[in-house]
TILOKOL-854589 format. One record per residue (C-alpha): residue number from 1; x, y, z; residue in three letters. Coordinates in Angstrom, 2 decimals. Last residue first. Example, Ala and Ser with C-alpha at 12.3 -4.5 7.8 and 13.67 -1.06 7.14 Angstrom:
! TILOKOL-854589
(2, (13.67, -1.06, 7.14), 'ser')
(1, (12.30, -4.50, 7.80), 'ala')
This chain:
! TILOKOL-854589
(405, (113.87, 99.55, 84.70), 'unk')
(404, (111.54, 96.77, 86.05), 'unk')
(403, (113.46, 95.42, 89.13), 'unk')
(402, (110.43, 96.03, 91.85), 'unk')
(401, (112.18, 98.51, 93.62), 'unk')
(400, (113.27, 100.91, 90.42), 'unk')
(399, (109.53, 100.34, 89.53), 'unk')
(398, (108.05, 101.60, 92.47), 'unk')
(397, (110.83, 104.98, 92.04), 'unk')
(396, (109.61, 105.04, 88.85), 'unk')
(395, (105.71, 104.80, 89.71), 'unk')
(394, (106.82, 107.84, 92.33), 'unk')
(393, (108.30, 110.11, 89.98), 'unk')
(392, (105.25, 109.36, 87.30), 'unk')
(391, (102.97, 110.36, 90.13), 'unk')
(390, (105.46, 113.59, 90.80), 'unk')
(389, (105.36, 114.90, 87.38), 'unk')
(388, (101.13, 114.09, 87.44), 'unk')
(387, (100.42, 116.21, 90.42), 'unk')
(386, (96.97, 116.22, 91.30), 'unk')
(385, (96.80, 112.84, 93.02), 'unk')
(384, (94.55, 109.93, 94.09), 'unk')
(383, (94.52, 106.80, 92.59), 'unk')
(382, (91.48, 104.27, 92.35), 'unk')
(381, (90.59, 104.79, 88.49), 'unk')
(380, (93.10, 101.64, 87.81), 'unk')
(379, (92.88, 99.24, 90.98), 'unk')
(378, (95.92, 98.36, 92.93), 'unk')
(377, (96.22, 101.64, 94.79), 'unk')
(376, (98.66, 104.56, 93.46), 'unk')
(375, (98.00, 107.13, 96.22), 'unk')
(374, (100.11, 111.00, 95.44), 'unk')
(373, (101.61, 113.04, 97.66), 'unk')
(372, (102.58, 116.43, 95.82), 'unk')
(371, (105.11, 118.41, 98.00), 'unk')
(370, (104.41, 121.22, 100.09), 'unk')
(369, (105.25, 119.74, 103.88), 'unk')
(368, (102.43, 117.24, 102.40), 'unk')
(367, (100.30, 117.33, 99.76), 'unk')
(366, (97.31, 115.75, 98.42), 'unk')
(365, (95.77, 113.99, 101.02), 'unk')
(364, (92.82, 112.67, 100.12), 'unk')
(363, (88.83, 112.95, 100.69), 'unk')
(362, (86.37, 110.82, 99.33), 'unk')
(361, (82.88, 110.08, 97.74), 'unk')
(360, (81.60, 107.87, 95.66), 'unk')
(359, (77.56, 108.95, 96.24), 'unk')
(358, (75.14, 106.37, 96.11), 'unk')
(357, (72.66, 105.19, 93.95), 'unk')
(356, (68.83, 105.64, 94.89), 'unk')
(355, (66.86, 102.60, 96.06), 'unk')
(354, (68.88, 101.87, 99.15), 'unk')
(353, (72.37, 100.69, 100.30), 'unk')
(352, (73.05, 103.47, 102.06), 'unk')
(351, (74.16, 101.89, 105.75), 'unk')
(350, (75.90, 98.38, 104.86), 'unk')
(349, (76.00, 98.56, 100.75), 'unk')
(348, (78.30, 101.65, 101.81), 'unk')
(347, (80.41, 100.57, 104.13), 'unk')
(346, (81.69, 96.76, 104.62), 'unk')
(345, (84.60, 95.99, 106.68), 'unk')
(344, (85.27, 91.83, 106.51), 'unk')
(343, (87.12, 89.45, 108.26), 'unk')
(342, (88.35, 86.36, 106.75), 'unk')
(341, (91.02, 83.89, 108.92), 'unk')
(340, (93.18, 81.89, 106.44), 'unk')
(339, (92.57, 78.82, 104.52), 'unk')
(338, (89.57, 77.50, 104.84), 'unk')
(337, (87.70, 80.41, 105.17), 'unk')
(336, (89.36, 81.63, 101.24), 'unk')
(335, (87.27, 81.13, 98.71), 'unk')
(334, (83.87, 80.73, 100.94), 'unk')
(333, (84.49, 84.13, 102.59), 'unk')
(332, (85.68, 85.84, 98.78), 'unk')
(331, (81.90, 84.48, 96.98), 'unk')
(330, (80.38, 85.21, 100.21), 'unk')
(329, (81.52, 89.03, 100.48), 'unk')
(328, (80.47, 89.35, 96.72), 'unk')
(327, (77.10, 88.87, 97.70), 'unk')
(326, (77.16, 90.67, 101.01), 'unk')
(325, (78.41, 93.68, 99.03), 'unk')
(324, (81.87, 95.29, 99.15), 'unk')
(323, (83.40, 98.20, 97.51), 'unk')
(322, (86.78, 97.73, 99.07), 'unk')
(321, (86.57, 96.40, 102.86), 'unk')
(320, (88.49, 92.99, 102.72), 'unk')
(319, (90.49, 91.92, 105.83), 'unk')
(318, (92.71, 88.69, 105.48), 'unk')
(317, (93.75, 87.29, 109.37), 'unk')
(316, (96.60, 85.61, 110.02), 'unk')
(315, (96.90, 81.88, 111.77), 'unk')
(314, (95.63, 80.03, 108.75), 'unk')
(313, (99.13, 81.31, 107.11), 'unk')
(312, (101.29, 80.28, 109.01), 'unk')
(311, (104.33, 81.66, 108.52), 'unk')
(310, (107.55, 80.04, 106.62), 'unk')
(309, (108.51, 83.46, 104.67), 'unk')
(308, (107.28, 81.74, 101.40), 'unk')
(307, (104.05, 80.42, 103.06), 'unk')
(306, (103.08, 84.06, 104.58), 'unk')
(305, (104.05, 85.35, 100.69), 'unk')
(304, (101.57, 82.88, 98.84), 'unk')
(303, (98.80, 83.42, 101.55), 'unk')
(302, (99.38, 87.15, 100.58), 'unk')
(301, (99.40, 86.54, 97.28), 'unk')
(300, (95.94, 84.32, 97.01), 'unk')
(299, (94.14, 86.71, 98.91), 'unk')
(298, (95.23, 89.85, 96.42), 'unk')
(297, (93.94, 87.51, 93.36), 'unk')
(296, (90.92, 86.71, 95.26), 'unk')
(295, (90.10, 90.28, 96.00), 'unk')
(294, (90.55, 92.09, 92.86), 'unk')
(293, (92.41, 95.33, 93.21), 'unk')
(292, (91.70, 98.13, 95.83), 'unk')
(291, (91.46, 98.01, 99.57), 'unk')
(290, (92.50, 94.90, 100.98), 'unk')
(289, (93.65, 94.73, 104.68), 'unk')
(288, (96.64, 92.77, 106.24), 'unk')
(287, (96.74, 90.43, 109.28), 'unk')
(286, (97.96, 90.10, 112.77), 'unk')
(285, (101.10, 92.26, 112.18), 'unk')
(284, (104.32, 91.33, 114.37), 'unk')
(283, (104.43, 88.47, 112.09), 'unk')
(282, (104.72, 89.35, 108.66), 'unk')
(281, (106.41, 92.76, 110.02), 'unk')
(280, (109.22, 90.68, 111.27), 'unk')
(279, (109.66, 87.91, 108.63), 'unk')
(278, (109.35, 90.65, 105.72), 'unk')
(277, (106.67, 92.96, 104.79), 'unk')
(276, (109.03, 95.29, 103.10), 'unk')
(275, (109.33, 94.52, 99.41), 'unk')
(274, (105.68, 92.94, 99.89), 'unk')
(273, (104.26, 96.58, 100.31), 'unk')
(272, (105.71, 97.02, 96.40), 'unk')
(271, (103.37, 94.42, 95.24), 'unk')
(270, (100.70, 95.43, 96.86), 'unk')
(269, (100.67, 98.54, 95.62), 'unk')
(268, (101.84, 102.25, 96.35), 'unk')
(267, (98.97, 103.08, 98.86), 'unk')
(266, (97.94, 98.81, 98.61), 'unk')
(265, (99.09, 96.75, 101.70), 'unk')
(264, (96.84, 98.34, 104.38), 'unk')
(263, (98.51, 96.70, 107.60), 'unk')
(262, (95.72, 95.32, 110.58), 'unk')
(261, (97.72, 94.71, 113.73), 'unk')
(260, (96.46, 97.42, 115.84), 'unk')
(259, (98.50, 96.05, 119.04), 'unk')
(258, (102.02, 94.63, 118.36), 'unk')
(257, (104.24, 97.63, 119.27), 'unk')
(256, (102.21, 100.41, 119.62), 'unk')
(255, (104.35, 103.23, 118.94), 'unk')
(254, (107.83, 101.75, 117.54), 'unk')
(253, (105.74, 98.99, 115.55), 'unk')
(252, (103.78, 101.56, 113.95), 'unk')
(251, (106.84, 104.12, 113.17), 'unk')
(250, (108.73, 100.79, 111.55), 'unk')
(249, (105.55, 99.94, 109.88), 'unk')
(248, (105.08, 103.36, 108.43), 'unk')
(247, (108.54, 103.56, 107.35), 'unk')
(246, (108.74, 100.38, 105.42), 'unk')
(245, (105.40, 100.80, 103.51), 'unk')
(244, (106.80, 104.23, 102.32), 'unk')
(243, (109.86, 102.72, 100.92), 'unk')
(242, (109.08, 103.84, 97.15), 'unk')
(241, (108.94, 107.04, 98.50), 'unk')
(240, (112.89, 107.52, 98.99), 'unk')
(239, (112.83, 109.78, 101.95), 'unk')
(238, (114.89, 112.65, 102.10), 'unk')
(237, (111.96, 114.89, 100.15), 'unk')
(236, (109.61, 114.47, 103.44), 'unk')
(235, (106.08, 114.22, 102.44), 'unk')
(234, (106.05, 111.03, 100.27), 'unk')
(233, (106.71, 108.31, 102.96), 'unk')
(232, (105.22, 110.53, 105.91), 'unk')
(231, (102.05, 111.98, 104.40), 'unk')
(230, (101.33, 109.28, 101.64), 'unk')
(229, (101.84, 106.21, 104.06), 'unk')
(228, (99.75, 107.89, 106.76), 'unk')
(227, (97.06, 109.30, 104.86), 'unk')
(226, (96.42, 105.54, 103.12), 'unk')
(225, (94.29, 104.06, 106.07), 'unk')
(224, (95.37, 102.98, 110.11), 'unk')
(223, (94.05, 100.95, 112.62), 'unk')
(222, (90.43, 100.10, 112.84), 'unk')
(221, (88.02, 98.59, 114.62), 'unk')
(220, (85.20, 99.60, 117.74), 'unk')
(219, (83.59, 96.58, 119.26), 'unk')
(218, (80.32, 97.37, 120.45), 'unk')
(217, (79.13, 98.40, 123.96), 'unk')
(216, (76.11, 100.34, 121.64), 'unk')
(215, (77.12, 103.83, 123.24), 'unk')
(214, (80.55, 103.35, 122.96), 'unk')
(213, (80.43, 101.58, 118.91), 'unk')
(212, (78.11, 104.10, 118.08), 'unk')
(211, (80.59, 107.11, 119.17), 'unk')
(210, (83.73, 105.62, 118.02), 'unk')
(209, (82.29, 104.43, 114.36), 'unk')
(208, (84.47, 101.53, 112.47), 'unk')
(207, (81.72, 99.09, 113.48), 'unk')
(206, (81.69, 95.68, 115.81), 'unk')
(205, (82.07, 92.14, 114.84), 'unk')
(204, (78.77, 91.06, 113.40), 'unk')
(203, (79.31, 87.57, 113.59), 'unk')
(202, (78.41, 84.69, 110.12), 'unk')
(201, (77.54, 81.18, 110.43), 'unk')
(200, (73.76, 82.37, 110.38), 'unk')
(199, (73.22, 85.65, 111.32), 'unk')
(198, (70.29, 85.13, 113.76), 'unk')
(197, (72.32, 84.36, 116.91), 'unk')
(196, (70.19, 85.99, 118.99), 'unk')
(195, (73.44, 88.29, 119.75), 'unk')
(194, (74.03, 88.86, 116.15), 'unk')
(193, (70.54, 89.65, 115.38), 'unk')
(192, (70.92, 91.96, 118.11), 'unk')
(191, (73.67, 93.59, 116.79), 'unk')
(190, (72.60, 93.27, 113.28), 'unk')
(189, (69.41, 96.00, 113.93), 'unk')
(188, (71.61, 98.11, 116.14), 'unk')
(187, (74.04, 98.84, 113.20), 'unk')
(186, (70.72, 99.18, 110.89), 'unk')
(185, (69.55, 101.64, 113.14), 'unk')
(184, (72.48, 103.51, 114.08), 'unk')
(183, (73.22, 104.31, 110.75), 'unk')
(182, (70.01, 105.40, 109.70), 'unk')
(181, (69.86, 107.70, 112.36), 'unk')
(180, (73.42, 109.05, 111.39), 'unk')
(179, (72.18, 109.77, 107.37), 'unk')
(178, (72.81, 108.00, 104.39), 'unk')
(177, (76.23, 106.79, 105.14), 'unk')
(176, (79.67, 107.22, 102.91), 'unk')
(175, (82.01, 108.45, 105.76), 'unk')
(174, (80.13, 106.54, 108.16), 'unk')
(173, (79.98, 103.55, 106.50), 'unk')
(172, (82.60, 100.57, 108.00), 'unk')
(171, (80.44, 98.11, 109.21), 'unk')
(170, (81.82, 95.32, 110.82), 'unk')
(169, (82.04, 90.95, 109.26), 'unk')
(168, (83.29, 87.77, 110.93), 'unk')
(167, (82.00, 84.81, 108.50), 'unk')
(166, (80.46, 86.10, 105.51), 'unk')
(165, (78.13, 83.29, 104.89), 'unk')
(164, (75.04, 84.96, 102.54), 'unk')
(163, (72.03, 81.96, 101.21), 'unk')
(162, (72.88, 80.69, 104.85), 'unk')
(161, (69.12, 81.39, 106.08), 'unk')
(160, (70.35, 83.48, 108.29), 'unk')
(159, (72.80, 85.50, 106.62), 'unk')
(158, (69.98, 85.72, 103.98), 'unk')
(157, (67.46, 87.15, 106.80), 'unk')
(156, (69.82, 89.59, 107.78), 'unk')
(155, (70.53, 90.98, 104.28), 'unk')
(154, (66.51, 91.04, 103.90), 'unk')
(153, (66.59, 93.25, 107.18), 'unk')
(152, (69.31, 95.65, 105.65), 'unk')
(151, (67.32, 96.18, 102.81), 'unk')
(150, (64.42, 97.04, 104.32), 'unk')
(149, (66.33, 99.24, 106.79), 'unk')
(148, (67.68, 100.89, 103.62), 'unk')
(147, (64.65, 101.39, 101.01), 'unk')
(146, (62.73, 102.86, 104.92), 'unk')
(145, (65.78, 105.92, 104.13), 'unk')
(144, (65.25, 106.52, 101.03), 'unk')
(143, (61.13, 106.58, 101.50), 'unk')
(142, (61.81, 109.45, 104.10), 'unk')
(141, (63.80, 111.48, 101.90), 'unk')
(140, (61.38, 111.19, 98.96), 'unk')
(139, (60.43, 114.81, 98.74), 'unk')
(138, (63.99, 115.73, 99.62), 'unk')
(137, (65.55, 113.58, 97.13), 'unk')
(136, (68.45, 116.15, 95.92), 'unk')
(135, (68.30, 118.22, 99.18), 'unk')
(134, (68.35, 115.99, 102.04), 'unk')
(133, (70.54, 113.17, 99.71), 'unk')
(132, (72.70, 115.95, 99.58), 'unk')
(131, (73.16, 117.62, 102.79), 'unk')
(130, (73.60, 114.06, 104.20), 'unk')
(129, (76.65, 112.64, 102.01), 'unk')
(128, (78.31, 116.38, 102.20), 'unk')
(127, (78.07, 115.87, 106.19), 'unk')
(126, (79.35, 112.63, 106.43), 'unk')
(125, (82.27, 113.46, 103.99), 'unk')
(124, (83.31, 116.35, 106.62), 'unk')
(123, (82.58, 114.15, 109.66), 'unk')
(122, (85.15, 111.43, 108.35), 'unk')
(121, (87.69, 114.12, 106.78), 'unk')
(120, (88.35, 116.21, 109.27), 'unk')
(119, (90.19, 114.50, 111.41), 'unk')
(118, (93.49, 114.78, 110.35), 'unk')
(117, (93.44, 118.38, 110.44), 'unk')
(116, (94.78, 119.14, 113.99), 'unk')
(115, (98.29, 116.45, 113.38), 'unk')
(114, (98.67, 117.05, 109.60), 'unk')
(113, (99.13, 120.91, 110.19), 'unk')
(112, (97.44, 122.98, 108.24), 'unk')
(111, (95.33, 123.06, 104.85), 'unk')
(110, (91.69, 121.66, 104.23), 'unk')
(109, (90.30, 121.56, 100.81), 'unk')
(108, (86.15, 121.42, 99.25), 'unk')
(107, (85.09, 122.16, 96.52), 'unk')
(106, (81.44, 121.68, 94.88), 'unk')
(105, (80.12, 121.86, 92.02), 'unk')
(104, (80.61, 118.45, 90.55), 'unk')
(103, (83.30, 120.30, 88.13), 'unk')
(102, (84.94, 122.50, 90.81), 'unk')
(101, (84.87, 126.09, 91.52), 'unk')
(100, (81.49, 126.01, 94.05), 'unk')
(99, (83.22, 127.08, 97.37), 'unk')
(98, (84.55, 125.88, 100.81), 'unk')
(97, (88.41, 126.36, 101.87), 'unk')
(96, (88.85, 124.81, 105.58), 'unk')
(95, (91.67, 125.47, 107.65), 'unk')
(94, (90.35, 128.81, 108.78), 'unk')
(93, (86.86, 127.09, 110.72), 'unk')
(92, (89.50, 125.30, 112.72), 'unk')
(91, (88.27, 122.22, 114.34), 'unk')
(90, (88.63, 121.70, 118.26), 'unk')
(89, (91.81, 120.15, 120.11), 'unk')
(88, (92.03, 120.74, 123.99), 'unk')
(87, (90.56, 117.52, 125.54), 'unk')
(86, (92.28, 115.67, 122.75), 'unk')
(85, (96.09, 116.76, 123.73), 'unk')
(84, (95.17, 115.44, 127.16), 'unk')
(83, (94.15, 112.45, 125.71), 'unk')
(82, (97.23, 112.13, 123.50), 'unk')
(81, (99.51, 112.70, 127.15), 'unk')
(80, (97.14, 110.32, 128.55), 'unk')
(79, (98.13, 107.40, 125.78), 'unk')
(78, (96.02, 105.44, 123.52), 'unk')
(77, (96.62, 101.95, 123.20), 'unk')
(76, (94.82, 100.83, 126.38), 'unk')
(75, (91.34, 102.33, 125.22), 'unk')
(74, (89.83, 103.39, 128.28), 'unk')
(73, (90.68, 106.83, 127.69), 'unk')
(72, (88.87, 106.87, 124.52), 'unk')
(71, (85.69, 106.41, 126.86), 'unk')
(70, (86.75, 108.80, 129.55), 'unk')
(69, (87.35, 111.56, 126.50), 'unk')
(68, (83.77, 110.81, 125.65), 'unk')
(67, (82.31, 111.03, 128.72), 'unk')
(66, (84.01, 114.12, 129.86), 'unk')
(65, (82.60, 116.05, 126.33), 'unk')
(64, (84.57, 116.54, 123.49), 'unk')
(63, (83.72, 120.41, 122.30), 'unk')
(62, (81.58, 120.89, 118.67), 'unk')
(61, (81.75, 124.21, 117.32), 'unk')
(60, (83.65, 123.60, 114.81), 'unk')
(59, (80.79, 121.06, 113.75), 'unk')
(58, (78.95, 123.86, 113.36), 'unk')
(57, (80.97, 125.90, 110.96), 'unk')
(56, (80.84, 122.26, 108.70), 'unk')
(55, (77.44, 122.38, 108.50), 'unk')
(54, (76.83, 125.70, 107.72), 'unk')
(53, (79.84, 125.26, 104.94), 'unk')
(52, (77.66, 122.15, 103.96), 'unk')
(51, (74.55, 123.92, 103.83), 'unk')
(50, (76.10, 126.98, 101.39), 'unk')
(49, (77.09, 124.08, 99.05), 'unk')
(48, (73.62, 122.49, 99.05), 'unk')
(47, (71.86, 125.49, 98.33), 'unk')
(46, (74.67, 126.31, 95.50), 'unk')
(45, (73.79, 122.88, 93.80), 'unk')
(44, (75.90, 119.83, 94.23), 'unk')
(43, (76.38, 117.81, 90.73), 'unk')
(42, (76.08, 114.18, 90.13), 'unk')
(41, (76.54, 112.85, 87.05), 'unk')
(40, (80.31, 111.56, 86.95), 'unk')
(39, (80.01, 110.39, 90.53), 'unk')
(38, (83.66, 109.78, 92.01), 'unk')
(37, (83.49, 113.18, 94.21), 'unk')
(36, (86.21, 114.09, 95.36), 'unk')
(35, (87.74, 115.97, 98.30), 'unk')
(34, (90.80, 117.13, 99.09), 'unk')
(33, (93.28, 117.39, 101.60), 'unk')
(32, (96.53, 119.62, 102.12), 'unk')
(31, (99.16, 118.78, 104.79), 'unk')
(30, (102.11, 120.15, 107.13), 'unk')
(29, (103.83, 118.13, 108.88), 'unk')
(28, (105.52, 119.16, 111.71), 'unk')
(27, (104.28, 117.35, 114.31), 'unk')
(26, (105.34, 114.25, 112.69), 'unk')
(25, (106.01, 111.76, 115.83), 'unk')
(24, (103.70, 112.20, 118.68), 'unk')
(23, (100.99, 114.07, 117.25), 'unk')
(22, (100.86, 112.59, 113.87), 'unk')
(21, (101.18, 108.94, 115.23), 'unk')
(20, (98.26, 109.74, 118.18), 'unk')
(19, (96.04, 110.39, 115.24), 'unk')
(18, (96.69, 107.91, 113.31), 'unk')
(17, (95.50, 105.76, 115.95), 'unk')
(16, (92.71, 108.27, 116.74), 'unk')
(15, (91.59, 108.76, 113.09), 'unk')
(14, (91.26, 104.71, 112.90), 'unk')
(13, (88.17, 104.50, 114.95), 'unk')
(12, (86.53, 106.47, 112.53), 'unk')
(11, (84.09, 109.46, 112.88), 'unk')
(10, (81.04, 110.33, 115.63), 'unk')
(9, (83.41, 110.74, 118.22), 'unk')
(8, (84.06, 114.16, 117.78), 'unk')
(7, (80.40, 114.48, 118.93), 'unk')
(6, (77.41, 116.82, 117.48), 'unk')
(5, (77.96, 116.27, 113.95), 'unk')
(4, (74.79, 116.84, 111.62), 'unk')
(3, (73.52, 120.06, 112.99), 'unk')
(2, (69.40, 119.93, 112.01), 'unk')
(1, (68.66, 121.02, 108.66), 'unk')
């Protein structure tokens, strides 16, 4: 196979906000990741395996270019002290462990500090997602990949004809694409139906992806995902967990003050985010982004809590980006648009939505500084953890906040 990753770019907007956090304020922690795969039938042979460690050597090989670092620089949130720091970093073949002991057949940890290996995980799950749909389907590769652009031109024409209305909508699928060239395809496909205004009521907004967003002149979006909540309100033991939301926000707010407004509300639920997301945080943030749970429920408690604290709540924005389709998209858009600004980050049923399923892939922090980390999400089957002491630890301490003893 040709090398996969060929710019440090090619990941998440939100790796460099985090990013910038880890380096600036928790050099020293110290984290484990791993990955999972979601897919109860799908198992990675030892071709496959050997690939991805290929793979992965190769992206270590990978140095930004001048362009690249210019283009990040021209972000105004990011610092030149962080791009300095940048211009330096490269991945560490020795923080990687790659081998077949796992049920899927294939495992796959990081381990070092949070602040070099915090971007591993976007090119890492790109690279597993393309080795195997190579391999498993490789006589009908090219078939899989036309099932996609087909797809994404019939999701075009039903934003069009109104039969989807999504309102303000990115895609968010590089960790879970089919391949790059796909990718860029479709992503360039609803850009210019988006400029010939051919989407109907709805606007393609941008994409989560650094390097497609800068050579596109797209929008690139993000802010922050569960890592940072796990790693700094679970990783140091003189931190009560259960305030996690708190801390993040504070360290947010003290970094970038009221740009990347977007908070995730559900690493140790929803409900337990609301604790801290008082008059302050309500309205430094611009919004709030749903990850797990059922949508309309979620929706209708954060337009509940904006009221309750006196804010406006048609003056926030509600982002949705767990496990969407354009289908289910409408059904939340048309729910809420009155109400509240709707944005949307869809991924997978974006850029491999085709006629084989898709993997369910991730990769998750696990420890930190040595101690289990663990994500508790609003959705059952959602949670991340290997520790099952320190989950029932946490879900106490959640407990102890919320008033059930």
């Amino acid at each position: 196979m040709e090398q996969i990753i060929t710019s440090f770019l090619d990941t998440d907007l939100y790796k460099f906000s985090m990013g910038q956090l880890a380096m600036r304020m928790y050099g020293d922690a110290n984290v484990e990741w791993k990955f999972v795969c979601r897919n109860k039938d799908v198992r990675f042979t030892p071709e496959m395996v050997e690939e991805i460690k290929r793979q992965i050597a190769l992206y270590c090989q990978v140095q930004f270019k001048k362009e690249e670092l210019d283009y990040l620089a021209s972000i105004k949130w990011l610092d030149k002290g962080y791009i300095s720091f940048l211009a330096v970093w490269h991945p560490m073949l020795e923080h990687f462990i790659i081998n077949t002991d796992a049920e899927c057949g294939l495992n796959i940890r990081t381990v070092g500090p949070w602040f070099l290996t915090i971007y591993y995980e976007i090119p890492v799950l790109s690279i597993v997602n393309n080795v195997y749909f190579a391999y498993q389907y490789k006589d009908r590769y090219q078939e899989i990949a036309d099932s996609a652009i087909e797809r994404a031109k019939g999701k075009i024409e039903s934003l069009a004809s109104g039969k989807f209305e999504i309102g303000a909508f990115s895609e968010f699928g590089t960790r879970r694409r089919f391949n790059k060239g796909t990718q860029e395809q479709i992503i360039r496909m609803f850009k210019e139906a988006n400029e010939a205004g051919k989407l109907g009521g709805s606007i393609f907004s941008g994409t989560s992806n650094v390097e497609i967003a800068m050579k596109e002149g797209l929008t690139a979006i993000g802010t922050m995902a569960h890592e940072v909540f796990m790693v700094t309100g679970q990783g140091y033991p003189e931190r009560n967990p259960a305030y996690s939301n708190k801390f993040v926000m504070d360290d947010w707010h003290e970094l970038y003050g009221v740009q990347l407004g977007i908070a995730l509300t559900d690493c140790i639920t929803t409900d337990c985010f609301l604790l801290d997301f008082d008059v302050k945080n309500a309205t430094l943030f611009s919004g709030v982004r749903n990850d797990s749970g059922d949508p309309i429920e979620w929706g209708e408690k954060m337009i509940a809590h904006y009221k309750k604290l006196g804010i406006d709540p048609a003056k926030k924005t509600l982002l949705f980006s767990d496990s969407l389709d354009f289908e289910r998209a409408t059904k939340i858009y048309r729910h809420f648009k009155d109400r509240t600004k709707v944005a949307f980050g869809i991924g997978t049923f974006l850029v491999n939505d085709t006629c084989v399923e898709p993997l369910n892939i991730v990769m998750k922090t696990v420890k930190a500084n040595g101690i289990p980390v663990v994500k508790i999400s609003d959705s059952p089957g959602k949670g991340i953890g290997e520790n099952k002491q320190y989950e029932e630890y946490l879900q106490r301490a959640i407990n102890w906040r919320l008033g059930k003893y």
